[in-house]
C-alpha positions as CSV (number, residue, x, y, z in Angstrom):
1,X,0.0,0.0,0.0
2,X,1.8,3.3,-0.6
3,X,2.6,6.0,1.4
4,X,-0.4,8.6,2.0
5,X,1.4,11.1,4.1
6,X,3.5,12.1,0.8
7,X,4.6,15.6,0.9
8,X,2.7,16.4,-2.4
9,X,4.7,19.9,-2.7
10,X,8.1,17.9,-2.3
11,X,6.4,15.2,-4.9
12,X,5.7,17.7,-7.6
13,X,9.5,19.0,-7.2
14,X,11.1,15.9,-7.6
15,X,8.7,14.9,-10.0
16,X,9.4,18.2,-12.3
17,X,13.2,17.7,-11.6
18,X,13.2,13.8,-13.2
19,X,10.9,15.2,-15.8
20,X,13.7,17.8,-16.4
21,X,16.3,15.0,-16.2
22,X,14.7,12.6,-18.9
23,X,14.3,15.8,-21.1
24,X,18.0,16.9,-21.1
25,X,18.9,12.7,-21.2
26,X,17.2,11.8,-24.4
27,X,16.7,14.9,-26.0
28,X,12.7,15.9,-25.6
29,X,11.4,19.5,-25.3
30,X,8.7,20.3,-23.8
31,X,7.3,23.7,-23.4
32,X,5.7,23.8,-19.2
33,X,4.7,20.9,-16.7
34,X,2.1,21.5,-14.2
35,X,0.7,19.5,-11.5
36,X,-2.9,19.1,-10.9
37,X,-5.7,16.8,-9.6
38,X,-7.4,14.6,-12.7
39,X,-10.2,11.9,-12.7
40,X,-8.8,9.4,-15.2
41,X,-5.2,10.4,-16.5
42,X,-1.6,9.8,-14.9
43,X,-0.7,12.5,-17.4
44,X,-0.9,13.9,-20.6
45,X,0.6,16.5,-23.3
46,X,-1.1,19.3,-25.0
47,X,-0.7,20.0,-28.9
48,X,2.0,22.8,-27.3
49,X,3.8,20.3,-25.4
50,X,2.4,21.1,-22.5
51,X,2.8,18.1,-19.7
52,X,0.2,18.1,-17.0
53,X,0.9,15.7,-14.1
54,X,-1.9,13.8,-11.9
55,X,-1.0,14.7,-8.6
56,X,-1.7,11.1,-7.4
57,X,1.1,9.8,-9.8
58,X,2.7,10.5,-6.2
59,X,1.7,7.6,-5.2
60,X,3.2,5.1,-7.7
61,X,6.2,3.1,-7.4
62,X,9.1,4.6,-8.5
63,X,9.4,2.1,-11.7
64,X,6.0,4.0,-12.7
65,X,6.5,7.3,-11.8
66,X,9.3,7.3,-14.6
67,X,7.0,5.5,-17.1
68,X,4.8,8.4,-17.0
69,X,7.0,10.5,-17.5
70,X,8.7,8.9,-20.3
71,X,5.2,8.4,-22.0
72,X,4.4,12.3,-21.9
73,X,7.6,13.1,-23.1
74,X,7.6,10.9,-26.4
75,X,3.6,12.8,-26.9
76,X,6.3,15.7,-27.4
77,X,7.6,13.8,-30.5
78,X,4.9,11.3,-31.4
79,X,0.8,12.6,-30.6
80,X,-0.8,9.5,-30.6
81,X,-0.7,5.9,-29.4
82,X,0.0,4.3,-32.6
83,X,2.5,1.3,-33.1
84,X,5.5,4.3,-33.8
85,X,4.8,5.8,-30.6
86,X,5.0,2.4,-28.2
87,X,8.4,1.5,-30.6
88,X,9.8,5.1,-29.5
89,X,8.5,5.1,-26.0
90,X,10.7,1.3,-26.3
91,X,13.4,2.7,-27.1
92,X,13.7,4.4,-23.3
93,X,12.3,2.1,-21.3
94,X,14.4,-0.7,-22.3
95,X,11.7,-2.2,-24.8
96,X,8.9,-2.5,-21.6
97,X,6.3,0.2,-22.8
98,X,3.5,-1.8,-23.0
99,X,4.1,-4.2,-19.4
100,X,4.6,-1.4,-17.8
101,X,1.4,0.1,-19.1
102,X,-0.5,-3.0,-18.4
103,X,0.9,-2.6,-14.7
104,X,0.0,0.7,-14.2
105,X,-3.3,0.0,-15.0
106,X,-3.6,-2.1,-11.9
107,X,-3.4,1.0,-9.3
108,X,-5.9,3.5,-9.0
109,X,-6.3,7.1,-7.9
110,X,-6.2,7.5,-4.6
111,X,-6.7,11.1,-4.2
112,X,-10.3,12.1,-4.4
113,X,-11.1,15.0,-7.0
């Protein structure tokens, strides 16, 4: 069961810093991240390359937290789901895009909106 005294402030910063890190690492831009409650959505990017973060992605393993991530970032490059998209987003986390999907599925939100 995770942690639900996280420091959400501290969350967000680290969160925006390994954002920051995966950017510079493989080469993504991305114009502003934000951090904000959603229903249904760990994240997403904007046709401006705008990355909004679910604040409960908190709450994820590690492992996760970093798929997300990832996943927004390659929207930067690639705005859909199609088969390119799951290749690229393959290509950085070490060809696991779509188990790690399938495992993120099994958590839930656990903040309520």
């Amino acid at each position: 069961m995770p942690d639900l005294d996280i420091d959400l402030k501290e969350a967000q910063i680290n969160l925006f810093h390994q954002l920051d890190y995966f950017s510079k690492k493989h080469n993504f831009s991305y114009n502003r991240a934000g951090f904000r409650c959603q229903k249904t959505r760990w994240g997403s990017c904007s046709g401006k390359n705008d990355i909004s973060l679910n604040v409960n992605i908190a709450f994820l393993p590690e492992e996760l937290q970093d798929y997300v991530l990832l996943h927004e970032l390659v929207h930067t490059k690639v705005k859909n789901h199609s088969r390119n998209f799951w290749a690229e987003l393959d290509k950085y986390t070490d060809n696991r895009a779509k188990e790690l999907s399938k495992e993120l599925k099994k958590y839930r939100m656990k903040l309520k909106t």
